[in-house]
N, C-alpha and C positions, 0 to 999 in steps of 0.2 A: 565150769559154771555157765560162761556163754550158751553152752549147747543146751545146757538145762534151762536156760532163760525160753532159747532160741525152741525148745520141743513144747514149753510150757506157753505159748504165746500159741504155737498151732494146733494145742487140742485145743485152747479157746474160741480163736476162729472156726476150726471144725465144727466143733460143735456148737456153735450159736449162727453155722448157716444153714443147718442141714431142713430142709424144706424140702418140697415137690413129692414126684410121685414116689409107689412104692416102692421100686427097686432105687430112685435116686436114694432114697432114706434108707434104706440098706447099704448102698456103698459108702453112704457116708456116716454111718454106723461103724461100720469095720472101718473104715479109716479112723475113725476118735477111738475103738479100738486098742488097733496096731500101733497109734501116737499116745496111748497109754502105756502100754504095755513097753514101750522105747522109755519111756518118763518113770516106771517103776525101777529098770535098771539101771538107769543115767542118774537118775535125781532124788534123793530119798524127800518127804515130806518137811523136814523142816525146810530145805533149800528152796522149795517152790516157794513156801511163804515170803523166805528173804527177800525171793525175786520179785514176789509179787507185793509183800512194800515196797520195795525199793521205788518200784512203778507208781506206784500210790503216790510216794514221796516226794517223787521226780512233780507229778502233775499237781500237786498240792502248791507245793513252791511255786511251779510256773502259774498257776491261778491265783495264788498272793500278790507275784510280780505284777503280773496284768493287775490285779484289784487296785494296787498300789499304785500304778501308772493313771487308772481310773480317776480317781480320790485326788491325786494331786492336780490330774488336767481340770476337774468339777470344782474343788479349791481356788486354784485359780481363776476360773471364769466366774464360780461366784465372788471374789474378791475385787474383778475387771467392775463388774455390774455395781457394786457396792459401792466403787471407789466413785462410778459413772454417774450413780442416782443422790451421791454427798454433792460431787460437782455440779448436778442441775438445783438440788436446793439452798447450796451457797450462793448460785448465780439468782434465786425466786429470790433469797433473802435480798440482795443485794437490791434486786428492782425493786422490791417493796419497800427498803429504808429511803431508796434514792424519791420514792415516788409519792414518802409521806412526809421527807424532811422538808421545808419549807427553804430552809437555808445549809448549804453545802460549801463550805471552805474547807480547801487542803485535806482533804478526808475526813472531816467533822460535821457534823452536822447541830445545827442552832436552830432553837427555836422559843419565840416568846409565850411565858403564860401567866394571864391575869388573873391573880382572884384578891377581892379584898383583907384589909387589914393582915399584911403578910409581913411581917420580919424576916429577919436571913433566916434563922434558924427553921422557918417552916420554907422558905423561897427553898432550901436546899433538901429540904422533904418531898415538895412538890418537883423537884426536876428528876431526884430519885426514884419515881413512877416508872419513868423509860430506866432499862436495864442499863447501868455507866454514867445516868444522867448527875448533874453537877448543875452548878452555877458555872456561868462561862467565863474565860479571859477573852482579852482583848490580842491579837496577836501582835499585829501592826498597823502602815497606814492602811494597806488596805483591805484588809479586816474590818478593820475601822469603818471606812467608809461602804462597804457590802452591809454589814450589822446595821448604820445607823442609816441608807434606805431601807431595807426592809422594815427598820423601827416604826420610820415615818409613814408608811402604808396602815400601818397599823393603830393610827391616830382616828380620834372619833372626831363624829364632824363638829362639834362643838367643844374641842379642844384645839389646842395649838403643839400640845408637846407629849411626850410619852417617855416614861422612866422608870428603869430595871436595877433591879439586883445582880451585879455582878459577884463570880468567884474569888477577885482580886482585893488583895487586901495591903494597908499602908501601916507602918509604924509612924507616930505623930513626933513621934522622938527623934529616929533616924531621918523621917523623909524617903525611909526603904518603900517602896512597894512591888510587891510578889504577888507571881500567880500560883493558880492554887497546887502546883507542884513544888513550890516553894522555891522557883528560880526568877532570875527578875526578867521583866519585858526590857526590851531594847528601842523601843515607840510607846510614847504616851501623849494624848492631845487632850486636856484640861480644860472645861468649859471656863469661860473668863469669872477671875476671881479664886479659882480653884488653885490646887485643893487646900482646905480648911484642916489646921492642925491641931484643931482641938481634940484633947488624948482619949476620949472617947469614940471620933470619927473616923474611924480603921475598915471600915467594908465601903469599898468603892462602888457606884452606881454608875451608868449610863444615861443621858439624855438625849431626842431625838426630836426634833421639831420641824414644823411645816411652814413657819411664818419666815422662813429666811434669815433670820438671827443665827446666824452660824455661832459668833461667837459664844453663845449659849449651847451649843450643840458642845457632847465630848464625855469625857470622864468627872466624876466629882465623889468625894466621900461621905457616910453619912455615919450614925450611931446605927449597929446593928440592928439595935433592938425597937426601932424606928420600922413603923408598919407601910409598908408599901404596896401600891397598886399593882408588879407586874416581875418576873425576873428572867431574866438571858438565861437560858439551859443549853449544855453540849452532851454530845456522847460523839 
């Protein structure tokens, strides 16, 4: 079978070199020939086929392999690029929350918005604009005191105070108050007087002032459904 592969491989060559002049193309005539005539009594006709799939067969596989080797390295480098152009717009996102929040604690970001006649139930419509947005908690002291300068920046010139809708909320019963995850704060600083237990008064608010009354400055409660000028949002 070798020999017949090995005879069937040299009339191929033979005869797909034979070119030049006319005696070159006669010798190489009778050579394809003679390497016939070896191949009719070595090799009957189906055996050359076999050999010559088998040839086919061999070079088909190995150009799958290769395709395959192909595909997997383009795979991956399209996957490198992919992974490369998420991580540059995680980081675009990134500068542009950092570069519109106004106010950034602990990985959050706060920020106050005015409109009139607002109750909780629209303060927490209005924060829901931004994707995650909420009414905000108060974390601790210093939270606290980041939140209420920036409140006070935010005082018109012909007022003395400014006051938001917070997420926090109080039972009048227990004296509980929760934030909006429903675990409790471990800091709370109460404008003086505060807070008011009447069983209606469960959404806590913020006050922020410029005239130096601190004691006025802090947390207080009010009736929800009590319309206000402004409210704390987080996301």
């Amino acid at each position: 079978m070798i020999s017949a592969v090995f005879l069937f491989l040299t009339f191929l060559l033979t005869r797909n070199s034979c070119h030049g002049s006319s005696s070159q193309l006669a010798t190489c005539r009778q050579v394809c020939q003679n390497v016939g005539v070896q191949l009719k009594s070595n090799v009957v006709p189906s055996q050359i086929l076999q050999a010559d799939n088998e040839i086919f067969k061999s070079e088909v596989q190995a150009n799958v392999r290769i395709m395959m080797a192909m595909w997997e390295v383009t795979t991956k480098s399209l996957q490198d690029e992919s992974n490369r152009q998420i991580d540059e717009l995680r980081k675009e996102l990134r500068y542009t929350q950092q570069a519109l929040c106004p106010l950034s604690f602990n990985g959050r970001c706060f920020w106050a918005v005015f409109e009139k006649n607002m109750n909780y139930s629209t303060a927490e419509k209005v924060c829901a604009r931004i994707s995650n947005g909420k009414p905000a908690n108060i974390y601790g002291h210093d939270h606290l005191f980041v939140v209420t300068r920036y409140l006070r920046g935010l005082v018109r010139r012909n007022q003395v105070s400014v006051y938001a809708w917070l997420g926090m909320t109080v039972d009048p019963d227990t004296e509980k108050v929760l934030f909006t995850n429903g675990q409790s704060p471990r800091y709370l600083k109460w404008r003086q007087n505060q807070p008011d237990f009447t069983l209606s008064y469960t959404q806590l608010m913020i006050m922020a002032r410029t005239d130096g009354n601190q004691k006025q400055e802090g947390l207080y409660n009010q009736n929800p459904a009590y319309e206000k000028p402004a409210v704390l949002c987080e996301a």
